[in-house]
C-alpha positions as YAML, in Angstrom:
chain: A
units: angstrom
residues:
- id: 1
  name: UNK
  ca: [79.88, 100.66, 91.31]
- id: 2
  name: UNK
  ca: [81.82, 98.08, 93.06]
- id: 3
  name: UNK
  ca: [85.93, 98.00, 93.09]
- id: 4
  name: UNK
  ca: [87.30, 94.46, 94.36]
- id: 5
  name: UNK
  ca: [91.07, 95.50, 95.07]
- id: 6
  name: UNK
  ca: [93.05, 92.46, 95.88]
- id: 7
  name: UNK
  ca: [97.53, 92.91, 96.09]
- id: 8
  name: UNK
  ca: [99.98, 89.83, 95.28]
- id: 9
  name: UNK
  ca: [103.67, 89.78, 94.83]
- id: 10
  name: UNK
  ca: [106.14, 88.07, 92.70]
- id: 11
  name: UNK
  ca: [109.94, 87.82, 92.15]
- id: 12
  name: UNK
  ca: [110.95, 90.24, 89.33]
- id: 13
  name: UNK
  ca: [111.88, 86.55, 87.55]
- id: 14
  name: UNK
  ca: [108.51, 85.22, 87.65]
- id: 15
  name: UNK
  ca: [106.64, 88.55, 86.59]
- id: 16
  name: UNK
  ca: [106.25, 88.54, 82.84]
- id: 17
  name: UNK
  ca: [105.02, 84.63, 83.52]
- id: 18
  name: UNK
  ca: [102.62, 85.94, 85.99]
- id: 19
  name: UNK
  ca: [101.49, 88.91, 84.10]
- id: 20
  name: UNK
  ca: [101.24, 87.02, 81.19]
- id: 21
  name: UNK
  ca: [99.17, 83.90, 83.18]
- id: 22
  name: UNK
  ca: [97.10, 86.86, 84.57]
- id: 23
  name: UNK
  ca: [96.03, 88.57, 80.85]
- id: 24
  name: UNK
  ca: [95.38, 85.33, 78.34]
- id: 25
  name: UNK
  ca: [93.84, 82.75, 81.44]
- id: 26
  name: UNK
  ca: [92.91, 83.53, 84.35]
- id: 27
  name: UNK
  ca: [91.27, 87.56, 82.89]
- id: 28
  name: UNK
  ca: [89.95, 85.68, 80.44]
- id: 29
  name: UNK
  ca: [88.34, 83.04, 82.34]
- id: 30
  name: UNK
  ca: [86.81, 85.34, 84.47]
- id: 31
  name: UNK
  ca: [85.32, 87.39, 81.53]
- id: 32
  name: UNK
  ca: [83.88, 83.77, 79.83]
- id: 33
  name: UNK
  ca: [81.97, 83.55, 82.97]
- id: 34
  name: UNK
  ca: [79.61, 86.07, 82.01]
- id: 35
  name: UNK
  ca: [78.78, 87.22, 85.07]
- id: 36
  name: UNK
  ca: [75.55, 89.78, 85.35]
- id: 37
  name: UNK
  ca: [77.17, 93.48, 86.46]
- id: 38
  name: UNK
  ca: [80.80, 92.73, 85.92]
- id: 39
  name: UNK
  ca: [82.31, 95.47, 84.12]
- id: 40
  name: UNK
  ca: [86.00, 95.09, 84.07]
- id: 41
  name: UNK
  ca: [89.22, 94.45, 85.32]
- id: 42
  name: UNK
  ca: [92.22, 96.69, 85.70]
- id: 43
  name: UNK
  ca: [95.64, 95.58, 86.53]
- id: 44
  name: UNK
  ca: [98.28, 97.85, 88.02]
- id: 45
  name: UNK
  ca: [102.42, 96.57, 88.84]
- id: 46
  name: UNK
  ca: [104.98, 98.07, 90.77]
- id: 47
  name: UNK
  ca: [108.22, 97.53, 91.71]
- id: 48
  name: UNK
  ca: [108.41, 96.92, 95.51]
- id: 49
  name: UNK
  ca: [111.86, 96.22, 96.66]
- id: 50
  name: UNK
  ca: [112.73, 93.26, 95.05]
- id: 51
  name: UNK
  ca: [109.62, 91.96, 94.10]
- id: 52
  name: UNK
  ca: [107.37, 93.63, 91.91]
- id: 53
  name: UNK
  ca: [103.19, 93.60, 93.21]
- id: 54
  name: UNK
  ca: [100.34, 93.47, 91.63]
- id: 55
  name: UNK
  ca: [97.09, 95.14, 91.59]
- id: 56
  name: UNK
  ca: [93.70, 94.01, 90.28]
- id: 57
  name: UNK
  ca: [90.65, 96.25, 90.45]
- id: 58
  name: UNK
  ca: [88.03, 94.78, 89.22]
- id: 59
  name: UNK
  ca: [84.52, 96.63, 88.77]
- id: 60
  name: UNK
  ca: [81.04, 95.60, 89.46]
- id: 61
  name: UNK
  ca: [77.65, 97.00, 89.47]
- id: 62
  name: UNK
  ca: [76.57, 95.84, 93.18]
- id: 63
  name: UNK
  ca: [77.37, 93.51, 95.93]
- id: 64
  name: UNK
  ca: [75.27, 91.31, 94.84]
- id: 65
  name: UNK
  ca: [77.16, 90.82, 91.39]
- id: 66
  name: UNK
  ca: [81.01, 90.30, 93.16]
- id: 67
  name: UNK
  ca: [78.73, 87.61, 95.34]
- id: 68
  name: UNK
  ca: [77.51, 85.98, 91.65]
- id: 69
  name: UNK
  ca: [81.33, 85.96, 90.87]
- id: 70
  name: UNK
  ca: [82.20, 84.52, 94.72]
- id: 71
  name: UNK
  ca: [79.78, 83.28, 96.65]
- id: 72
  name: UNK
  ca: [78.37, 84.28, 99.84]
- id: 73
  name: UNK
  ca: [82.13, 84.49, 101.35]
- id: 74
  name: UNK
  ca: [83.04, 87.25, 98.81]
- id: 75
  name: UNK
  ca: [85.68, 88.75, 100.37]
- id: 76
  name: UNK
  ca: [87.61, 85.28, 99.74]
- id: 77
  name: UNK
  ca: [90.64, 86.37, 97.10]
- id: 78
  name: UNK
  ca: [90.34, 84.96, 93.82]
- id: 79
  name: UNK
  ca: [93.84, 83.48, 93.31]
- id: 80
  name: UNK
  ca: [94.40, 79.83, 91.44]
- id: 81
  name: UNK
  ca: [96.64, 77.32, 92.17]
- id: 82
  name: UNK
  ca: [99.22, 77.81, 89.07]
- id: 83
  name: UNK
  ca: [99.03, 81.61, 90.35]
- id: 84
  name: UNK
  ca: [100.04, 80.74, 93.83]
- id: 85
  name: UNK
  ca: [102.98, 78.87, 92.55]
- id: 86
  name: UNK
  ca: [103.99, 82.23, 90.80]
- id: 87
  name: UNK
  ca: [103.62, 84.58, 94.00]
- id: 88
  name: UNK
  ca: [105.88, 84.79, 97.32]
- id: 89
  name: UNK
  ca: [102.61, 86.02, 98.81]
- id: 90
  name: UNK
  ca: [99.44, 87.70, 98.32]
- id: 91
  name: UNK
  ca: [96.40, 88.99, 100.27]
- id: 92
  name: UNK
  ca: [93.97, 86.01, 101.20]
- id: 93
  name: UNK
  ca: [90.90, 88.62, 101.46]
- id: 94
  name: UNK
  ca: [89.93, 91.18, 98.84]
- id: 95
  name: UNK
  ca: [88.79, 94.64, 99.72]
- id: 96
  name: UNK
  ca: [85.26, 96.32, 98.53]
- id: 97
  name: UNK
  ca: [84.99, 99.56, 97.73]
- id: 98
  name: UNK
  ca: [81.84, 101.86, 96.48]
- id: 99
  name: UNK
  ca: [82.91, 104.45, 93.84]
- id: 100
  name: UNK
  ca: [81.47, 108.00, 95.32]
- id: 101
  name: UNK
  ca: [82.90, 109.98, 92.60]
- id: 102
  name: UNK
  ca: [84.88, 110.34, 89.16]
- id: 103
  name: UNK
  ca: [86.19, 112.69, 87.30]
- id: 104
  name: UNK
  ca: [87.26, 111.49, 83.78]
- id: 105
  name: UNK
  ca: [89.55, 113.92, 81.55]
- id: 106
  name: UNK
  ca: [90.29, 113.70, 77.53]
- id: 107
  name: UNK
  ca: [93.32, 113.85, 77.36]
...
């Protein structure tokens, strides 16, 4: 498995409109894609000074399938225009990372 880990930030006024834009368009557009070995997206927040960040990890089966979703310049972030207007900066390249190991607990 594949984690794409990619950071942006936002003013703590424009967060729920970005969180919000992130869930119901641009998650969901990405999922309507149907693209072969995604498996998911997660998305963390944080307060960070005075602007709250966001994390997206998104999972994928190989390589190969985050290069389905991006091309062959995968490391490229994944960040729309109406999301750009919502974030005082983010990072232009995502990072990959292979899942070695899990542990799971119930809880």
């Amino acid at each position: 498995m594949i984690a794409r880990i990619w950071h942006g930030y936002t003013t703590k006024e424009n967060a729920d409109t970005y969180e919000n834009l992130l869930k119901h368009e641009i998650f969901e557009g990405i999922e309507n894609k149907k693209i072969e070995g995604y498996k998911g997206i997660q998305l963390l927040k944080r307060e960070f000074g005075n602007e709250l960040e966001f994390t997206t990890i998104m999972w994928f089966e190989s390589i190969a399938s985050v290069k389905q979703f991006m091309g062959e310049n995968y490391e490229t972030a994944y960040v729309l225009p109406e999301a750009q207007k919502l974030l005082l900066r983010y990072d232009q390249k995502s990072i990959h990372c292979e899942l070695r190991h899990e542990l799971k607990y119930n809880l």
